[in-house]
C-alpha positions in Angstrom: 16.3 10.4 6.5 14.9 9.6 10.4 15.4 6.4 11.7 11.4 6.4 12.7 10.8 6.4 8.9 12.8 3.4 8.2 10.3 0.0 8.1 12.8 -2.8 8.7 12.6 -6.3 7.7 14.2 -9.5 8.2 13.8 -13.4 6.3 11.3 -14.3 8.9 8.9 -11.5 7.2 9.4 -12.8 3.6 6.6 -14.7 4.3 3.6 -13.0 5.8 1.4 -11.3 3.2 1.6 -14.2 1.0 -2.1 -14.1 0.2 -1.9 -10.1 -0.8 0.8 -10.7 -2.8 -0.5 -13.7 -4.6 -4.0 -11.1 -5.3 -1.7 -8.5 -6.6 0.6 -10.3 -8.9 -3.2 -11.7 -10.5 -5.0 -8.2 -11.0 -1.1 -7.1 -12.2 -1.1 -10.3 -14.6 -4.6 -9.0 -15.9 -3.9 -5.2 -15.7 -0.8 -6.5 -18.1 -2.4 -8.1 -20.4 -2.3 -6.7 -23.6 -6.5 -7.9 -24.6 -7.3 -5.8 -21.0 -9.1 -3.3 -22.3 -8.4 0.9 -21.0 -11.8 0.8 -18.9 -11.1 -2.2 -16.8 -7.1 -1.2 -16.7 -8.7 2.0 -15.0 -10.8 -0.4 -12.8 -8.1 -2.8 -12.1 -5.5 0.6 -10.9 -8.0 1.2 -8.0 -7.4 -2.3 -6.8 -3.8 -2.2 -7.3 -3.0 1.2 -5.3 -3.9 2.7 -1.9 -5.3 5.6 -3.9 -5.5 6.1 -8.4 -8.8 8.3 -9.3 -8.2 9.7 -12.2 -4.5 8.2 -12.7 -3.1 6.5 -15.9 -0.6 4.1 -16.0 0.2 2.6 -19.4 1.7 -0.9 -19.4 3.2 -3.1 -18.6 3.7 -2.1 -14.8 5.5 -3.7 -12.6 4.6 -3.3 -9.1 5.5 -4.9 -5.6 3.1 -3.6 -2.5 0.7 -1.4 -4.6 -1.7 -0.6 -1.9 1.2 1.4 -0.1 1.1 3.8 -3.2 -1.0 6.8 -3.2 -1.3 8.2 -7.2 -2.5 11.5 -7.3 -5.4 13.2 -10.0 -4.2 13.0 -13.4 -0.5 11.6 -12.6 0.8 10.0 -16.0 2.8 6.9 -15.6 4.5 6.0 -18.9 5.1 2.4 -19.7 7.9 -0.2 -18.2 7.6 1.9 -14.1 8.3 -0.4 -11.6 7.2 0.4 -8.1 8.4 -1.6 -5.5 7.8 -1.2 -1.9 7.8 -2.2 1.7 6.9 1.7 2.6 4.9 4.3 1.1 4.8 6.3 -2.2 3.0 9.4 -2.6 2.7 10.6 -6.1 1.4 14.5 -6.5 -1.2 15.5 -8.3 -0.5 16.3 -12.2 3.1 14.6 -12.1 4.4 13.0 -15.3 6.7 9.6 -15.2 8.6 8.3 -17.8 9.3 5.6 -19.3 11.7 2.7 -17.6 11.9 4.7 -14.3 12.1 2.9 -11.1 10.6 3.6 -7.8 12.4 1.6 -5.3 12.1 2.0 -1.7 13.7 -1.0 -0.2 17.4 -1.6 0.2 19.7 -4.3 1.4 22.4 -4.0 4.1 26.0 -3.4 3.1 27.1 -5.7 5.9 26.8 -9.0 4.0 26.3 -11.3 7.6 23.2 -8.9 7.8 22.4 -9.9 4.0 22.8 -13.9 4.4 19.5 -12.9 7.0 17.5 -11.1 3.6 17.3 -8.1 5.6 16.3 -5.0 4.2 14.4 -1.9 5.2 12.3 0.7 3.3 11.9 4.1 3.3 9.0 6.4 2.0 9.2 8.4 -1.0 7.4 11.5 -1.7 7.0 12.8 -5.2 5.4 15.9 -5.2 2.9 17.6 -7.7 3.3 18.8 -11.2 6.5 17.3 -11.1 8.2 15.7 -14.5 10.5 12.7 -14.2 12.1 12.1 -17.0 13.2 8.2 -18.8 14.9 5.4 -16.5 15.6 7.7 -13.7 15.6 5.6 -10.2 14.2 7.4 -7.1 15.9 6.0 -4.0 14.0 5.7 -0.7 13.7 8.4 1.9 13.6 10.9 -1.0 11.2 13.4 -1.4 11.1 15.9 -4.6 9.2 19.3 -4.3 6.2 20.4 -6.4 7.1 21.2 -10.1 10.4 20.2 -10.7 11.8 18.3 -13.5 14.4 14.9 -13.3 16.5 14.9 -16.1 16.3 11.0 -17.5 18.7 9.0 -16.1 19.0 10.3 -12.9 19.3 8.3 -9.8 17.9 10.5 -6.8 19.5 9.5 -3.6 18.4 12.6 -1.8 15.6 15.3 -1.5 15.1 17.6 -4.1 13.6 20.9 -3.6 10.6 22.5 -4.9 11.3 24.6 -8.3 14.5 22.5 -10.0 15.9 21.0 -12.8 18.1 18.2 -11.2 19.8 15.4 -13.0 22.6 13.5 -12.8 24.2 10.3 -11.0 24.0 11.3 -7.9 21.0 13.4 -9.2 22.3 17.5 -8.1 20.2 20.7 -8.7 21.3 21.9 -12.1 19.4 25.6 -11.9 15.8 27.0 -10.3 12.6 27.5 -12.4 10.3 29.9 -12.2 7.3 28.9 -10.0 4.6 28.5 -12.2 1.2 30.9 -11.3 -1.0 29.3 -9.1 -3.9 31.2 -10.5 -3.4 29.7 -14.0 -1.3 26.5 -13.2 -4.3 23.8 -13.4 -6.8 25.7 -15.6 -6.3 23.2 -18.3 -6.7 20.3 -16.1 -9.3 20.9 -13.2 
């Protein structure tokens, strides 16, 4: 992972953003709410992320920096995600989540004088298209996974996955290559 992709933070920057984070944990608290009904769920997701046309998210969702996520066209997130932030998600096009998995790209400091400070820093994760991630699998940040692969459930990606793979496993490790799927057919069921 570059350095120049690593957003770094210290206790001083705990509080700025206050007021965006007090507007997202309200549309969150609504977009929760089990009386919100699926139209103004689908309403509420394009206030919550950077980008969610034609995304859907079943809840409950939890969710920390939203706008930093892009969802793609027709990305499925099954209920119980968590996506939490402090740099930017990108979610392909047609890519499946399941339930319980977590999307985390902040960490903390090993050095524990460097914790007492709540620094952390965040790296963006890039989840490519058509890809299938299966139950409680955690994607780390600085991690990208290629176009049409599949993470088996329970999986925690620390590192980039290529494009074409089944990979599972703690630390999540290519397990075999799939066949790349025909572009020519790939989407005709889903324009």
């Amino acid at each position: 992972m570059a350095d120049d992709n690593i957003t770094r933070f210290r206790f001083e920057d705990i509080g700025k953003g206050r007021d965006d984070w007090m507007r997202e944990r309200e549309l969150l608290q609504r977009f929760n709410d089990e009386h919100t009904s699926h139209e103004e769920r689908q309403a509420l997701l394009l206030e919550l992320f950077a980008e969610a046309e034609g995304a859907n998210v079943s809840p409950p969702l939890l969710l920390a920096r939203g706008r930093q996520v892009q969802l793609g066209r027709k990305v499925f997130i099954n209920s119980n995600v968590a996506i939490g932030g402090g740099a930017p998600v990108t979610i392909g096009h047609h890519t499946l989540i399941g339930p319980n998995v977590q999307i985390i790209t902040g960490t903390h400091p090993v050095d524990p004088a460097e914790r007492q400070r709540w620094a952390f820093w965040a790296a963006p994760i890039t989840i490519g298209e058509n890809v299938w991630i299966g139950a409680s699998a955690i994607i780390c940040g600085g991690v990208t996974i290629g176009d049409h692969s599949v993470i088996g459930a329970g999986s925690v990606v620390t590192k980039d996955i290529p494009a074409c793979v089944l990979a599972a496993g703690n630390p999540c490790r290519v397990i075999r290559e799939l066949d790349p799927p025909d572009p020519a057919t790939l989407y005709e069921l889903n324009p």
